[in-house]
C-alpha positions as CSV (number, residue, x, y, z in Angstrom):
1,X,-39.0,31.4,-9.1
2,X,-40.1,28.0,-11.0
3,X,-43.8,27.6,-11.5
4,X,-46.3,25.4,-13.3
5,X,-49.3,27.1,-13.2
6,X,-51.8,25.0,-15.8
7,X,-52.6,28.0,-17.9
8,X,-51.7,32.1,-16.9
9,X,-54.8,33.4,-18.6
10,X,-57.1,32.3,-16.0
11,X,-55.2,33.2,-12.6
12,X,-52.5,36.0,-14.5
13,X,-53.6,38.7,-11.2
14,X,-53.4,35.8,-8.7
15,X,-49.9,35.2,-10.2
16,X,-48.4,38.7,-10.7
17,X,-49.9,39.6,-6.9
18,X,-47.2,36.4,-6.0
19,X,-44.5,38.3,-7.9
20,X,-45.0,41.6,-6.0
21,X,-45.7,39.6,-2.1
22,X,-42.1,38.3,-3.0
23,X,-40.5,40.4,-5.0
24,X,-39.8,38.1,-7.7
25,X,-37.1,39.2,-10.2
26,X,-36.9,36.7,-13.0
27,X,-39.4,33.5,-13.0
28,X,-39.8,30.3,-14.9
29,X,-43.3,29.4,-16.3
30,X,-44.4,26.1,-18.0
31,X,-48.2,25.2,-19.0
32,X,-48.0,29.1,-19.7
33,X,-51.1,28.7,-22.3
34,X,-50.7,31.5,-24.0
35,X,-51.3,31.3,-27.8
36,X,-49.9,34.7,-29.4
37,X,-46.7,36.5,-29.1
38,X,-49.2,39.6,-27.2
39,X,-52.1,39.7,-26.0
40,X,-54.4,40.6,-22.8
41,X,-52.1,38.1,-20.4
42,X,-49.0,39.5,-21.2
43,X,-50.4,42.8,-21.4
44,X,-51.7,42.7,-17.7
45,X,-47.5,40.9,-17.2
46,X,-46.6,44.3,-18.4
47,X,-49.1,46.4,-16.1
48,X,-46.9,45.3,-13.3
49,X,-43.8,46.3,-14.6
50,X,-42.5,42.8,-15.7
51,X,-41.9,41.9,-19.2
52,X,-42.2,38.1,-20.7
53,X,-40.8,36.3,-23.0
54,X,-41.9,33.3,-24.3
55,X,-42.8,29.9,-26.8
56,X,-46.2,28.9,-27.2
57,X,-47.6,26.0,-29.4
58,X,-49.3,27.5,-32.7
59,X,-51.4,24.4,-33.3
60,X,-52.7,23.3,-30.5
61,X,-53.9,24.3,-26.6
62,X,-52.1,23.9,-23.7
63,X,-48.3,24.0,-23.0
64,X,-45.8,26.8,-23.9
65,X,-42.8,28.1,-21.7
66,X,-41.8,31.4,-20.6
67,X,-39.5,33.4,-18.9
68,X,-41.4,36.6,-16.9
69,X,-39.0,39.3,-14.9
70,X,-38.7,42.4,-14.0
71,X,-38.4,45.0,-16.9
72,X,-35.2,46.8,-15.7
73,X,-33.5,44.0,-15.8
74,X,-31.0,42.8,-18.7
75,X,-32.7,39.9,-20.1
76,X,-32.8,38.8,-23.8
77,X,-33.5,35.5,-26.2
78,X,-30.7,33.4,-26.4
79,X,-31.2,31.7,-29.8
80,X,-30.3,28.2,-30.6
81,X,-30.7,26.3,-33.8
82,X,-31.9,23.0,-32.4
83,X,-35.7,22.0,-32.3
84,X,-36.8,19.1,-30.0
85,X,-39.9,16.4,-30.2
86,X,-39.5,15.4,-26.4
87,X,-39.2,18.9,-25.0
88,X,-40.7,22.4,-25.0
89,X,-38.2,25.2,-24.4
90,X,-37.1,29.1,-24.4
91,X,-33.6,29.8,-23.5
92,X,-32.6,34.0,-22.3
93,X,-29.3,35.7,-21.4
94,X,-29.2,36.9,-18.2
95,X,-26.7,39.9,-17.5
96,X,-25.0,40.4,-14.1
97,X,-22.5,42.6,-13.3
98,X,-19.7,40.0,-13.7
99,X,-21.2,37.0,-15.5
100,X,-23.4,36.2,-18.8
101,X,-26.0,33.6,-17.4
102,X,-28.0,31.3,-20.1
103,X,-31.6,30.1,-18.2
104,X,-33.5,27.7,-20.2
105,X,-37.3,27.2,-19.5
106,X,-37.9,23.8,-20.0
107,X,-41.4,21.8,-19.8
108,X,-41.3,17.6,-20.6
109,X,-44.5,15.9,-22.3
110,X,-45.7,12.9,-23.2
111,X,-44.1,9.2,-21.8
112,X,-40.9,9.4,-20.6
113,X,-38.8,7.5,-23.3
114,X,-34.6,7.4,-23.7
115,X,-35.3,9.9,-26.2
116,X,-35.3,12.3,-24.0
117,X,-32.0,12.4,-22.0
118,X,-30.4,11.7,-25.9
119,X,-32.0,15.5,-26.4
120,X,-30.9,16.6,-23.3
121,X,-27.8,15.9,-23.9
122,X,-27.8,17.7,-27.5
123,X,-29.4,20.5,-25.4
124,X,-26.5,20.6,-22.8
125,X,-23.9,20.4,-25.5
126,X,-25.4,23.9,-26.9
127,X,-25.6,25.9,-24.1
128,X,-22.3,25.1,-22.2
129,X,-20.7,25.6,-25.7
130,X,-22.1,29.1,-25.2
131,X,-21.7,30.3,-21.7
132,X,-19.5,29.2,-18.7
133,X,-23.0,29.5,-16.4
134,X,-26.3,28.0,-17.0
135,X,-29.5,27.3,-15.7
136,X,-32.5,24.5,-16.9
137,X,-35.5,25.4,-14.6
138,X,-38.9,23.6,-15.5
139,X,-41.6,21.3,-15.1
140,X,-39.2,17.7,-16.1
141,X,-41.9,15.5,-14.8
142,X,-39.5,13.0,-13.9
143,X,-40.0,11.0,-10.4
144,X,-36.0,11.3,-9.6
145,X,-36.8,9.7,-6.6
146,X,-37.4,6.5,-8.0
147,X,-34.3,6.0,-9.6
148,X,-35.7,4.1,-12.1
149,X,-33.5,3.4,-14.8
150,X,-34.3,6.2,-17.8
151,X,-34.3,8.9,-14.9
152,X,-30.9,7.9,-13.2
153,X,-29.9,8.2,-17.3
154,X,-31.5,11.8,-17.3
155,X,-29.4,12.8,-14.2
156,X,-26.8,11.0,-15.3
157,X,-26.6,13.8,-18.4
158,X,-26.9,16.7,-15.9
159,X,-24.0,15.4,-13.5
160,X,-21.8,15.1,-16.9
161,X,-21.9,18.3,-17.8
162,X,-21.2,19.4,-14.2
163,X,-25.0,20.6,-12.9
164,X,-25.9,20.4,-9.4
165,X,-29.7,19.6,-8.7
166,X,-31.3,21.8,-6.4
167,X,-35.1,20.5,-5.4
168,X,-35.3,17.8,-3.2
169,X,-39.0,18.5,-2.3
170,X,-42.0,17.3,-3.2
171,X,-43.5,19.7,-6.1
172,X,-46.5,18.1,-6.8
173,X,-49.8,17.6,-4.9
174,X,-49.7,13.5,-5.4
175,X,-45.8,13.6,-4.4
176,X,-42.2,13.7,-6.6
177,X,-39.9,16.3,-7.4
178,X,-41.3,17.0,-11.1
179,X,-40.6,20.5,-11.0
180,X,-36.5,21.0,-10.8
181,X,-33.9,23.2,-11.1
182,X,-30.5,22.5,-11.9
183,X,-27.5,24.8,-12.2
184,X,-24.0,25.0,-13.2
185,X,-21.4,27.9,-12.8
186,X,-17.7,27.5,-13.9
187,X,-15.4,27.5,-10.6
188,X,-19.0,28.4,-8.8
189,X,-18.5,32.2,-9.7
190,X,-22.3,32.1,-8.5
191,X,-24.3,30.0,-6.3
192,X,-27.5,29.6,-4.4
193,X,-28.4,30.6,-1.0
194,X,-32.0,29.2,-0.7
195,X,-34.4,26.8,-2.7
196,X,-37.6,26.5,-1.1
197,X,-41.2,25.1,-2.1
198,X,-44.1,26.2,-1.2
199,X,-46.9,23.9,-1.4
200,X,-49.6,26.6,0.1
201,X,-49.1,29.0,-2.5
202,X,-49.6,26.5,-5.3
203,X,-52.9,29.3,-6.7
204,X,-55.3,26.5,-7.8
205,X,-52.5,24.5,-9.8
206,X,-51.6,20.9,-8.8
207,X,-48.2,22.3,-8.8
208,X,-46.6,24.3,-6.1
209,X,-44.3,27.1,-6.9
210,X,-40.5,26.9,-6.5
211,X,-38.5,29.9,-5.0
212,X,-34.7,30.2,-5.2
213,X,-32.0,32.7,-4.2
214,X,-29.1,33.3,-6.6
215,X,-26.4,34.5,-5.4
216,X,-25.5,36.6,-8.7
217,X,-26.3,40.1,-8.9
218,X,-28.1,40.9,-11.7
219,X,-27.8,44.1,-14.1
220,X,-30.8,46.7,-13.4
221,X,-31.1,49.8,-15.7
222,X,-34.9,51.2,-14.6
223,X,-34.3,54.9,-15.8
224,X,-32.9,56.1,-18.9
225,X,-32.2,60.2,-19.8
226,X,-34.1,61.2,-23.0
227,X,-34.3,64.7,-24.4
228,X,-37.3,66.0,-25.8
229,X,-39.0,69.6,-26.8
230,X,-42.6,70.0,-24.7
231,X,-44.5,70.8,-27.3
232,X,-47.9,70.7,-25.4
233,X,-46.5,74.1,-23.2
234,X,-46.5,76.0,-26.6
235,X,-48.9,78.7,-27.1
236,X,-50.5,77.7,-30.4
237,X,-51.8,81.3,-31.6
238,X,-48.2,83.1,-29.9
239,X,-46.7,80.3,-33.0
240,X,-48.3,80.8,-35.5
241,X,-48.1,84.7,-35.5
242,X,-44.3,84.0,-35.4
243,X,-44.5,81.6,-38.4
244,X,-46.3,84.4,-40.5
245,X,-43.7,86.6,-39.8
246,X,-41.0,84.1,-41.3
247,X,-42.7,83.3,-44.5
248,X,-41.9,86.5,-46.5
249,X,-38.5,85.8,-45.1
250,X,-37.9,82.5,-46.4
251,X,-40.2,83.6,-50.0
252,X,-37.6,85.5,-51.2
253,X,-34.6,82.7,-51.0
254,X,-35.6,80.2,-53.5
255,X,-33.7,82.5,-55.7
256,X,-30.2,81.5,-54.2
257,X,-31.1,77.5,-54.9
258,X,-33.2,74.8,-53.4
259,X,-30.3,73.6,-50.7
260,X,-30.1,76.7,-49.3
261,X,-34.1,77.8,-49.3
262,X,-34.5,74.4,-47.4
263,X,-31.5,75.3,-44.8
264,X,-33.1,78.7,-44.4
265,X,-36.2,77.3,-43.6
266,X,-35.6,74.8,-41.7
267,X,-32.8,77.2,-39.3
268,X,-35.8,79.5,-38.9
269,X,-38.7,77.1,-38.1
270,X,-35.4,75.2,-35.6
271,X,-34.8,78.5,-34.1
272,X,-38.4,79.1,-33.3
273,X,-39.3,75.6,-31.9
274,X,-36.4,76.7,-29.5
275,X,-37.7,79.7,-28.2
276,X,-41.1,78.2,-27.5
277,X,-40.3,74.7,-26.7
278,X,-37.0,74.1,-26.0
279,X,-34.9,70.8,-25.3
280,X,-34.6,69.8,-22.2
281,X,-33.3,66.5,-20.7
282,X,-35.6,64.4,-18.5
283,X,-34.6,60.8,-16.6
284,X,-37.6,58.7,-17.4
285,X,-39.1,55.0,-16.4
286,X,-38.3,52.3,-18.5
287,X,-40.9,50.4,-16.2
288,X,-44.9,50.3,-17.5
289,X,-47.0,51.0,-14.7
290,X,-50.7,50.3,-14.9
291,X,-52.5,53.8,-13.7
292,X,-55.7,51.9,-12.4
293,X,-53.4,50.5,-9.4
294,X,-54.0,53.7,-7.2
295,X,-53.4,54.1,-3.6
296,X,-56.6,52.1,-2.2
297,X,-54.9,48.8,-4.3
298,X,-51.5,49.9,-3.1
299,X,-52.6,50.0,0.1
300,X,-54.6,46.4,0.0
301,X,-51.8,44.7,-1.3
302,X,-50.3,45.4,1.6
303,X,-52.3,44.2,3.9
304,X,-52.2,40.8,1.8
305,X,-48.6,40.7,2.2
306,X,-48.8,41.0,5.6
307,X,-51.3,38.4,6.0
308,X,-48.6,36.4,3.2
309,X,-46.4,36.1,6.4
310,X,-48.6,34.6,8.8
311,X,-50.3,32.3,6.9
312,X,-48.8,29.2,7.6
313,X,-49.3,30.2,11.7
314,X,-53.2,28.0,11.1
315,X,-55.9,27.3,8.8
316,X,-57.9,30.6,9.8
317,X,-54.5,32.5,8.9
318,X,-54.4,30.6,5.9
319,X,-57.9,31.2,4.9
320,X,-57.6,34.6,5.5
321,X,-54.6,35.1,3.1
322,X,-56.4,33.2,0.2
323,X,-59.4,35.7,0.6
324,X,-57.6,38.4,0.7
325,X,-55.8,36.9,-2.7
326,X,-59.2,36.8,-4.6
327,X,-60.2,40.5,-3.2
328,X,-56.8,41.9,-4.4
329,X,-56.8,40.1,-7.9
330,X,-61.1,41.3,-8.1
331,X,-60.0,44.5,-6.9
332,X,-57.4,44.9,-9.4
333,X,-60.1,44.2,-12.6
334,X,-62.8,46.3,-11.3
335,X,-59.6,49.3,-11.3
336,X,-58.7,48.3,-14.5
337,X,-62.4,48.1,-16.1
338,X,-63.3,51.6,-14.1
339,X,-60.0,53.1,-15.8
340,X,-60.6,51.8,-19.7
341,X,-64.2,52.5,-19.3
342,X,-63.2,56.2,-18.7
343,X,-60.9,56.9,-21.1
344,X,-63.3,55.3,-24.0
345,X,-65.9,57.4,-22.5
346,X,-63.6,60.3,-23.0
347,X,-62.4,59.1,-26.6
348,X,-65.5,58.3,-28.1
349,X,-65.1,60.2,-31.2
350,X,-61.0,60.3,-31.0
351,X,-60.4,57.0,-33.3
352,X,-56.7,57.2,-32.5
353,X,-56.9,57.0,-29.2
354,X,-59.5,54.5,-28.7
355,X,-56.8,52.3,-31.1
356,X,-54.3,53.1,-28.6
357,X,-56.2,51.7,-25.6
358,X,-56.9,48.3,-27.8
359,X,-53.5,48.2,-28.7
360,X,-52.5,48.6,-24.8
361,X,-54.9,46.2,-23.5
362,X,-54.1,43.5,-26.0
363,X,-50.7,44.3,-25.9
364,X,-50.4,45.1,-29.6
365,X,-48.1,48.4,-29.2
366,X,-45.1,48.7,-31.0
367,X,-42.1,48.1,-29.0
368,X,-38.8,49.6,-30.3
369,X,-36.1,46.9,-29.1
370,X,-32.3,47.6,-29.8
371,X,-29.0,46.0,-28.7
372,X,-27.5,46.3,-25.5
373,X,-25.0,49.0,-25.0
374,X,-23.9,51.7,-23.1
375,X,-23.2,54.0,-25.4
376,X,-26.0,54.7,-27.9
377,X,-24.2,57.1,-30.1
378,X,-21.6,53.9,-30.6
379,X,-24.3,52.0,-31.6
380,X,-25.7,54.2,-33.7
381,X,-22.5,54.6,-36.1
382,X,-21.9,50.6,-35.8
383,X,-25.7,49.9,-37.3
384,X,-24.7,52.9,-39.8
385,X,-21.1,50.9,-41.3
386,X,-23.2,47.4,-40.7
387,X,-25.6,49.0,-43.3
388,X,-23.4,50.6,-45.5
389,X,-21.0,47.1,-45.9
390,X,-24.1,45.4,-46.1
391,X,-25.1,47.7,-49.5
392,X,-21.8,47.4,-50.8
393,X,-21.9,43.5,-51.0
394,X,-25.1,43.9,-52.3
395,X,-23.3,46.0,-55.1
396,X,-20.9,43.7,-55.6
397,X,-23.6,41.0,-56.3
398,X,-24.6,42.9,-59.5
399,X,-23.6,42.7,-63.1
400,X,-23.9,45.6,-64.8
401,X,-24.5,45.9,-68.7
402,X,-23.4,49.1,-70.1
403,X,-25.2,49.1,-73.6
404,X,-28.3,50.6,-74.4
405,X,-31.2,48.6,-75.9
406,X,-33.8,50.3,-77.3
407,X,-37.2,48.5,-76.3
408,X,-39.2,51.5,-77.9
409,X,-39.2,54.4,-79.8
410,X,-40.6,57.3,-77.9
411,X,-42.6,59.7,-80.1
412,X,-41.9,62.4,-77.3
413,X,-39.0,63.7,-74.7
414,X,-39.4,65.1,-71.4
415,X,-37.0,67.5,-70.8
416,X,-38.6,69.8,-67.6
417,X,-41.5,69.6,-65.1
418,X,-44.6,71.6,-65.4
419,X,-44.6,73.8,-61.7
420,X,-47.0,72.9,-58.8
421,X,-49.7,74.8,-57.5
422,X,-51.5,75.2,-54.3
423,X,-54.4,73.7,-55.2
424,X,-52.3,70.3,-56.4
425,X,-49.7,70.4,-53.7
426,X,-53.4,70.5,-51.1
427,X,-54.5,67.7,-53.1
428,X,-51.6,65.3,-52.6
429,X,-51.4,66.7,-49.2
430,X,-55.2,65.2,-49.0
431,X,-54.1,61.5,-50.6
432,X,-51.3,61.0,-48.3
433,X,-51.5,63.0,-45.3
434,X,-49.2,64.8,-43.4
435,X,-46.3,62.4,-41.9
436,X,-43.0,63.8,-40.5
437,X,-39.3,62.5,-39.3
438,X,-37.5,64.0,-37.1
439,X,-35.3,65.6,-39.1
440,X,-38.4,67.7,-40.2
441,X,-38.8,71.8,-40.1
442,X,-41.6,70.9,-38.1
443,X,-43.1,68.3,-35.7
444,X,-46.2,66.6,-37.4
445,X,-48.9,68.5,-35.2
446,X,-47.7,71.5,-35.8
447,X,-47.4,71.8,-39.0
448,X,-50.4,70.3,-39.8
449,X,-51.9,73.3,-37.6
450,X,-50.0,76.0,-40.0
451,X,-49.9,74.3,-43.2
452,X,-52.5,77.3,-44.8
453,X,-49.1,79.5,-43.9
454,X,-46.8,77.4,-45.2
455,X,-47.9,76.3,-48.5
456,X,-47.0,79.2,-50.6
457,X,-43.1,78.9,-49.7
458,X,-43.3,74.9,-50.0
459,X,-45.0,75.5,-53.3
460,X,-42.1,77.5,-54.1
461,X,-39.6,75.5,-52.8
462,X,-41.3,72.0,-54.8
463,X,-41.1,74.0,-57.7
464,X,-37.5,75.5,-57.5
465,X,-36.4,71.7,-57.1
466,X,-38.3,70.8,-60.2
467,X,-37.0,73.3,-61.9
468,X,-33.3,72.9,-60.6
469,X,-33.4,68.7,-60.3
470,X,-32.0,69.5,-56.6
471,X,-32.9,67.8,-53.7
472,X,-30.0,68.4,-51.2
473,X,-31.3,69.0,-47.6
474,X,-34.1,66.4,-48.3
475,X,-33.1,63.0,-49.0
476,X,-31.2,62.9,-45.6
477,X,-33.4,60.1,-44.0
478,X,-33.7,59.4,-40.3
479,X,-33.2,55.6,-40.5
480,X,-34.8,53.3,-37.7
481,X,-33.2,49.7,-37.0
482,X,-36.4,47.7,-37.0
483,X,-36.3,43.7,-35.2
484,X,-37.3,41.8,-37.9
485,X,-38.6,39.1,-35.7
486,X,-39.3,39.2,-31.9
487,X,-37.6,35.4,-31.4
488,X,-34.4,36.7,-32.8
489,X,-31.4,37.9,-31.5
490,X,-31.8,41.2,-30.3
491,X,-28.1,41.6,-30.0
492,X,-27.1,40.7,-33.3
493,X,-27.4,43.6,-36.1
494,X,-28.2,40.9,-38.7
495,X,-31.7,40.7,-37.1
496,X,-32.7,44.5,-38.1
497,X,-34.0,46.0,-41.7
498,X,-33.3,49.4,-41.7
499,X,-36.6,51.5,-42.3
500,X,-35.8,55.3,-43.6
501,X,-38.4,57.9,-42.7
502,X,-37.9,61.0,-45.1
503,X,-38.7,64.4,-44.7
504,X,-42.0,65.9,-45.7
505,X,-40.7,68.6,-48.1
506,X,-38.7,65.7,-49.8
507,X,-42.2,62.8,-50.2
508,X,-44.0,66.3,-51.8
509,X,-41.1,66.7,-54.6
510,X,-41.5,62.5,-55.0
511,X,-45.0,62.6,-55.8
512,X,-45.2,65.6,-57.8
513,X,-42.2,63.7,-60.2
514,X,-44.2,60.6,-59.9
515,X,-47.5,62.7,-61.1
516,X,-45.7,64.0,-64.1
517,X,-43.5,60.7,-64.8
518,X,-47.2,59.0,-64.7
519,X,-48.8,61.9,-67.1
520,X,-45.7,61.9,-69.6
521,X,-46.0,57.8,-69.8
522,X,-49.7,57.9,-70.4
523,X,-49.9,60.4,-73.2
524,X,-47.1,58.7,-74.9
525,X,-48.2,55.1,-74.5
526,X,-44.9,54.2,-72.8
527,X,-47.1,52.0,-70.2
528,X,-46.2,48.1,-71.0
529,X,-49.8,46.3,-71.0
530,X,-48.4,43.3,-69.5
531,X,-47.8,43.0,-65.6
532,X,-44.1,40.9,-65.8
């Protein structure tokens, strides 16, 4: 689908209740007039299990281009180094089963000048260098029809690189062919079966919405297979009378090193977590579904598509579809306000939660993008030797300088550490909370539940690594790739930072050093005054 709809904030329902009436997989958007990577538009996008991406203009209104499909679907930015003055853009991957497809989202201000089919043409020149089948879908506003001479120059730039134009209809309400699609597939490994405009559907925009069947059969992954431990079916109390029954077990290891206390410990708190919640694997949705869209929506929305069908038969038909377009999309924001009013209601004095419902409705959540690939384990070990190379060039970089210069003379060494108590182990607990990895003895909420048990053995267990200088068992980080930007390629491993979430036990031994580091420093004056 191609559509100009002069702005999705204020008709986003109306627009999404078109994507479901005809099933819309991927779509086209120009004028989007969105002006933020998230917010409440392409949240509600979201609610109906598409996704969007997009370009909007940071420094003024109007414009922006996007591309909005479904969110099982294999769709991701295709990045290319140009930037244009005559032209807004955003160019995606599409995967089939057989092909690679590049679509490019393309809206055209201002006066039609011969700068424009130049840029084209520089355009063009990118994408075919990149994929054997392409797509430019957008609002071109350019009267073809005329054949005046810059737009026989524009089409003229199309035909050269082999791209057959595909609307012949009038897209606008004062006449012309502005909005177009054009398409080019090497030995026409796909085609189109259908390219139809539909000037009653146009949703209060002065441009009518474009619908076209591709004959290409596009990659679809809507479930994925997770396995996770249901901690919420554990009987809190049963749990904690087994943790007090492992403590004087793990107490009286610390003897036989820190490596091995910390393997005891966390085998016995592993083996526990397994009797009481054990792993199971579960097929889940990869789809967002809005739970405010229950079975009296459902059931109106199909009664508009039903009307959807008939409404070219008159004007009463037609009527009768528009109104039920307005009830559905009014419909739809009274479920959503009923919903969110609830679950505040409910949350009033639950900070974290209330957070969370912001964060959904403004579309603010974190969203934990990776490469495509079918086997995750692969990936895993090829962002592990992309890190590792990556550290060793780094290395490489360096120049090291063996001697020793003496910038002070300290007036006293600091051979040992003084042991940890409860009392300061609760107290750096209190300054920096209780966070956990997953390669934890514990999930966070539960040991923040037994803590009081626990602290004795991890006061024990801080203290035999002071003692020792050992840290095996926790300095094993569970390292997350993390997109650096959403614009950039989310295929290419160059455009993650690698962010390392350490084990409790591990941070506790950190900031006990860095206490006494800090103490030693002070008393000695071995602080430098000056901030370099």
């Amino acid at each position: 689908m191609l559509f100009n709809p002069r702005s999705l904030n204020n008709k986003i329902n109306d627009v999404m209740g078109l994507f479901h009436d005809k099933d819309i997989a991927i779509a086209s958007i120009c004028e989007s007039w969105l002006d933020d990577d998230t917010n409440a538009t392409t949240s509600i996008i979201k609610s109906y299990g598409y996704s969007i991406i997009h370009e909007f203009r940071e420094e003024k209104r109007g414009g922006g281009t996007a591309v909005v499909f479904k969110t099982g679907l294999s769709v991701n930015i295709c990045k290319i180094s140009k930037t244009f003055q005559t032209f807004e853009y955003v160019a995606v991957w599409l995967k089939a089963e057989t092909v690679k497809i590049i679509l490019v989202t393309l809206y055209r201000t201002g006066t039609l000048t011969s700068a424009f089919p130049k840029e084209l043409d520089i355009l063009l020149s990118v994408i075919s260098a990149k994929a054997d089948h392409f797509i430019i879908s957008g609002d071109l506003n350019i009267h073809f029809e005329t054949k005046s001479r810059i737009s026989k120059q524009c089409l003229d730039v199309f035909k050269s690189y082999g791209m057959e134009k595909l609307v012949n209809e009038s897209t606008h309400v004062n006449g012309g062919s502005l909005d177009q699609i054009f398409l080019f597939s090497i030995n026409k490994t796909f085609n189109y079966s259908a390219c139809e405009v539909e000037p009653l559907n146009s949703l209060g925009s002065d441009h009518f919405p474009i619908f076209c069947s591709l004959q290409a059969q596009l990659t679809e992954k809507y479930f994925k297979n997770i396995h996770v431990r249901n901690i919420s079916t554990i009987d809190r109390e049963l749990f904690s009378s087994d943790i007090k029954d492992i403590i004087e077990t793990i107490e009286t290891t610390t003897s036989n090193g820190f490596g091995s206390a910390v393997d005891i410990l966390s085998s016995a708190c592993q083996a526990l977590l397994d009797k009481h919640a054990p792993v199971i694997s579960k097929s889940i949705s990869v789809v967002d579904k809005a739970p405010w869209f229950d079975k009296e929506y459902r059931e109106f929305r199909k009664l508009r598509r039903q009307a959807e069908r008939t409404k070219h038969l008159s004007d009463e038909s037609f009527l009768f579809y528009k109104e039920l377009c307005f009830k559905a999309s009014e419909l739809a924001k009274t479920k959503k306000k009923a919903y969110l009013g609830n679950v505040i209601a409910k949350s009033e004095t639950k900070t974290r939660t209330l957070y969370s419902v912001v964060n959904k409705v403004l579309d603010k959540q974190k969203c934990h993008t990776l490469p495509e690939s079918d086997d995750i384990e692969r990936l895993a070990s090829e962002f592990n030797k992309f890190y590792i190379d990556k550290i060793d060039k780094i290395h490489e970089k360096f120049q090291y300088d063996n001697s020793v210069q003496e910038y002070c003379q300290p007036t006293s060494e600091l051979f040992d550490f003084v042991p940890t108590s409860i009392d300061e182990i609760k107290d750096v607990i209190k300054e920096s909370g209780i966070k956990c990895s997953p390669a934890d003895i514990l999930p966070q909420d539960l040991l923040e539940e037994n803590i009081g048990m626990l602290l004795p053995t991890i006061v024990d267990l801080v203290n035999t690594s002071l003692k020792s200088g050992s840290m095996d068992g926790v300095k094993l980080a569970d390292v997350a790739p993390l997109l650096k930007d959403k614009k950039l390629d989310a295929n290419n491993l160059n455009s993650y930072r690698p962010v390392s979430n350490l084990t409790f036990i591990g941070k506790l031994v950190e900031r006990v050093v860095l206490r006494r580091l800090n103490t030693h420093m002070e008393q000695n004056n071995l602080l430098c005054p000056d901030q370099f």
